[in-house]
N, C-alpha and C positions, 0 to 999 in steps of 0.2 A: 471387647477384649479385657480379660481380668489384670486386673494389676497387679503388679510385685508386691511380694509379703518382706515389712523391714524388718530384720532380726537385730535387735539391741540387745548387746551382754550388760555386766553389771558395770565392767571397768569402762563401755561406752559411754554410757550414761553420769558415772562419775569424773567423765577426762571431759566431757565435749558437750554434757548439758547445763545451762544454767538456770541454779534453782530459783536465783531471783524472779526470774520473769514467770513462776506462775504463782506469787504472793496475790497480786493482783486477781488473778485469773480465777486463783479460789476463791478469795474474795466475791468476786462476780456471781460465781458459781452460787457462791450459799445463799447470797440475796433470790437470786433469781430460782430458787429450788421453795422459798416460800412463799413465790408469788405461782408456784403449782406449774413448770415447766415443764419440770422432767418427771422421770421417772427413779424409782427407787423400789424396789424389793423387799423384802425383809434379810438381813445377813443370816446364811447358814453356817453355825459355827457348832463344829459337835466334837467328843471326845472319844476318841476310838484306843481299842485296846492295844496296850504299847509292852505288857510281861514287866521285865526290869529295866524297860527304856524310859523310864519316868513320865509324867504328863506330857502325853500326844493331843495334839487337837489338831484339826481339821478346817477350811474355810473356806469359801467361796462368796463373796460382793461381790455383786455387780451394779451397774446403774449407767443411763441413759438421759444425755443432758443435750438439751436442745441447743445453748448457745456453740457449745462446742459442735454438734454435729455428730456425735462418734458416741458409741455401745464399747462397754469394757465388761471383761468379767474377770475379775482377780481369785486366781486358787490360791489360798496361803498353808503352809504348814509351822508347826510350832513343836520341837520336840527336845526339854527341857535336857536330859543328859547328853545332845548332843555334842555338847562344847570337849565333851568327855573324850567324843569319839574324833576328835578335832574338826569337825561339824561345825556349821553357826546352828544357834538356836531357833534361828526362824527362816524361811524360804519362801520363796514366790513368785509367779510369773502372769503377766497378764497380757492376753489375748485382746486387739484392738479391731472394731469392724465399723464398718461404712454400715450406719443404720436404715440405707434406704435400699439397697443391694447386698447386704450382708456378706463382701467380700471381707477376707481377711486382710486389716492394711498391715494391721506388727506385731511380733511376739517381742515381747521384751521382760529382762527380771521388772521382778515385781517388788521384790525386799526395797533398794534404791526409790525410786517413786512411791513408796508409803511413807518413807521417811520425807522424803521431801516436801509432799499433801500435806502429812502430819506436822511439820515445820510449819509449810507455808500457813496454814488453819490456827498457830498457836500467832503466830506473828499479823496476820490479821486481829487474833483477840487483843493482843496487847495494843496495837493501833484505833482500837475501838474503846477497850475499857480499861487501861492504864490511865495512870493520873500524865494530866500534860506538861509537867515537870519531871515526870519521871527519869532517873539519872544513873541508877545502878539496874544489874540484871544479874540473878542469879538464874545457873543452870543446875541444874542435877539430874546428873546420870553424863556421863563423857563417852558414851557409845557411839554408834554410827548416829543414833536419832537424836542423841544432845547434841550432837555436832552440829548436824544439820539447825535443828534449833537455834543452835546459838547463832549460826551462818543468819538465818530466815529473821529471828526476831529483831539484832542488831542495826538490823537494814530500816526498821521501820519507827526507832526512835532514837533522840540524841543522847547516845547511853556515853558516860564519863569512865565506866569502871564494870567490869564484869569478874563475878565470882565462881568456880568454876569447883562441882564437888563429884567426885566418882569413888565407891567403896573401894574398887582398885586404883592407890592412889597414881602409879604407873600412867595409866589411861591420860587420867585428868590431867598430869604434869604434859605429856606430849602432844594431847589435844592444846592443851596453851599456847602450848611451844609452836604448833603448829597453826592456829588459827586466831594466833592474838596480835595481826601484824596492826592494825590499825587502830585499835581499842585495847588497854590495857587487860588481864586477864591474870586472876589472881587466885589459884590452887587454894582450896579452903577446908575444914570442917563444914558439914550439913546447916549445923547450929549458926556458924558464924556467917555463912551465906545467905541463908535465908534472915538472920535477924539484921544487916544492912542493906538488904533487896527492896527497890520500887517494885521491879517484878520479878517473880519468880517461875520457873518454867522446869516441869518434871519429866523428866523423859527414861525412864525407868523400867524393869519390869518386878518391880519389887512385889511382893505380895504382903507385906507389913509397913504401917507405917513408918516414911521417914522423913515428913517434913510434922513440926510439931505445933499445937495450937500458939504456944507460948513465944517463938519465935518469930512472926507476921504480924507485923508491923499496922496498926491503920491506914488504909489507904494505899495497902498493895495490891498489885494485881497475881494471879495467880492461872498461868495454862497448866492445865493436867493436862497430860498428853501421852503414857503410857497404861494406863488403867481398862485394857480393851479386853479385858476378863473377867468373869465373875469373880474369879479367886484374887486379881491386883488388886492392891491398895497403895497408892502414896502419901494420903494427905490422913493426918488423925482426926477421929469422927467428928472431935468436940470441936474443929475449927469448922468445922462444915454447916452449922448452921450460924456462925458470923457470916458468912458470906452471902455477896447475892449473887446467883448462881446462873448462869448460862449453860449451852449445850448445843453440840451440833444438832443433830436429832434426839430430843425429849423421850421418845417411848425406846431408841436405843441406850440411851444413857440410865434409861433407869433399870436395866435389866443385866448393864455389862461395864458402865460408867463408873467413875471414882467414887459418886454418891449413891450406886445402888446398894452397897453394902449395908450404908447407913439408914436405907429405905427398909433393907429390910430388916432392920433391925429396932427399926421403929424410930431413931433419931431424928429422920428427918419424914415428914408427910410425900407423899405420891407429886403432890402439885409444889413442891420446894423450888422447882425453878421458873427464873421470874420468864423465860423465853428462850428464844435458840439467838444462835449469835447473827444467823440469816436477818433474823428481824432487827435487830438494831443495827445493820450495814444498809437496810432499807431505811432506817430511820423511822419503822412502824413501833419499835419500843427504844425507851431510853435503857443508855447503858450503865455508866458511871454518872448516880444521883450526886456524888457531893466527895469532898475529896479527902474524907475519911475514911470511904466506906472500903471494906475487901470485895474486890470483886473476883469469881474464880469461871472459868472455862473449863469444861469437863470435857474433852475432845476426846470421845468413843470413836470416829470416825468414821464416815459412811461415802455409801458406793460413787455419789455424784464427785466425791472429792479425787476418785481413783481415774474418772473418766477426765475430767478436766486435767487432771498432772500429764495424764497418759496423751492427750491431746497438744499442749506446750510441749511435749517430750517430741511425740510426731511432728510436730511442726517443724521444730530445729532441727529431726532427724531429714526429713524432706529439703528444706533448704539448705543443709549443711553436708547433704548427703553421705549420711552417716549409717553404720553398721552395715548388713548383707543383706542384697536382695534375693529373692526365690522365687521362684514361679512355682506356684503349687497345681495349677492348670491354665 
């Protein structure tokens, strides 16, 4: 007999999921994604004609992870004037199945759970390649995904002080207000954030730089984590070969990552990163050599990471018996 299909909204997910508990989970995931478990695709992400709707794109990830058990496929859309049409700018929902019977177990948004991956993924990097003193933590971007970030990253070191920067400075004041009960959180300029940062953490959809060479400090760490387009940029080119560079996936990142602009631009070589962040959570490569060095995380973000979220998500949604069930047959 088929089982019920769980349907998670977005406000489900933000009242009644806890993002904590899949830091780890990603973590897992990436190690075990370089030791050739799963499965992964290539992402189709293309730009369809949108008239005076501004840049449309299009997307679908999926990917297939053995620890979890479970096949996801994420559709996303991105349609830059929709804020216009009181819209959010981006969407999404992802389709969950049982890989051995390919029943449907849940549909759920998809926008929430990329943020959350995309959190969890930065907050693994900084547990991996932040310096062990590390004490402050700048954010930028005070969105749904800085949020999350700041939520994600904070859990994973003993941060004294958080700097907190959004162009709309509105955001950034209520994000504080609202997520600074334990850790202080301090409204800032870009400059003044990132130049008292251990680590810094981007969450943006900027297409021009806004974090500058001159401001990074030796011995920061730095998650990229909105640059999941050819046209984003966060970080200015000429910090990008200070850095020693990681990546969730290598031939993703160099096509759609923070550093592929620089790639093609000729700044930086094809083989500019020293590995994926998979490998030093296995301990097959070293992360942070010395505690000067900058180190940066380029988190393009890929399929296994959608499948693991989406699976901690099912889980809680099963034992906490959450959102609506359906019988589709």
């Amino acid at each position: 007999m088929a089982r019920e299909t769980i349907i998670l909204t977005r406000q489900d997910i933000a009242e009644q999921v806890d993002i904590i508990a899949g830091i780890d989970a990603i973590e897992a995931a990436m190690g075990a994604f370089e030791r050739g478990n799963d499965y992964l695709p290539p992402k189709a992400i293309f730009e369809i004609p949108a008239g005076e709707a501004g840049t449309a794109y299009s997307a679908c990830i999926t990917g297939y992870t053995e620890s979890a058990n479970l096949l996801s496929m994420k559709i996303g859309q991105e349609r830059t004037h929709n804020p216009a049409r009181g819209l959010p700018t981006t969407d999404s929902w992802i389709p969950a199945f049982d890989p051995a019977t390919g029943e449907l177990l849940m549909i759920c948004d998809g926008t929430l759970p990329t943020m959350y991956r995309t959190a969890a993924a930065a907050a693994v990097a900084a547990r991996h390649l932040a310096r062990e003193d590390a004490k402050t933590l700048a954010v930028i971007g005070a969105g749904q995904l800085g949020r999350q970030c700041l939520r994600a990253v904070r859990s994973v070191r003993p941060f004294e002080e958080i700097f907190l920067y959004d162009l709309h400075e509105p955001a950034a004041l209520q994000a504080a207000s609202e997520l600074g009960d334990s850790i202080p959180i301090s409204v800032a300029d870009a400059k003044t954030a990132c130049s008292n940062a251990d680590v810094i953490v981007t969450a943006t959809n900027s297409r021009e730089p806004i974090i500058m060479e001159s401001w990074v400090r030796s011995g920061t760490h730095l998650s990229c984590m909105g640059s999941d387009l050819p046209d984003k940029i966060e970080c200015e080119m000429s910090l990008l070969p200070k850095c020693r560079k990681f990546a969730d996936m290598i031939e993703h990142a160099l096509l759609r990552g923070e550093v592929s602009n620089a790639v093609g631009r000729g700044i930086l070589d094809q083989d500019c990163f020293e590995g994926s962040l998979g490998q030093v959570v296995n301990d097959d490569l070293t992360g942070r050599e010395n505690e000067d060095q900058i180190t940066l995380y380029d988190g393009v973000g890929i399929g296994i990471q959608d499948t693991t979220i989406t699976r901690t998500i099912y889980d809680q949604a099963v034992t906490g018996n959450l959102g609506t069930r359906i019988a589709f047959s």
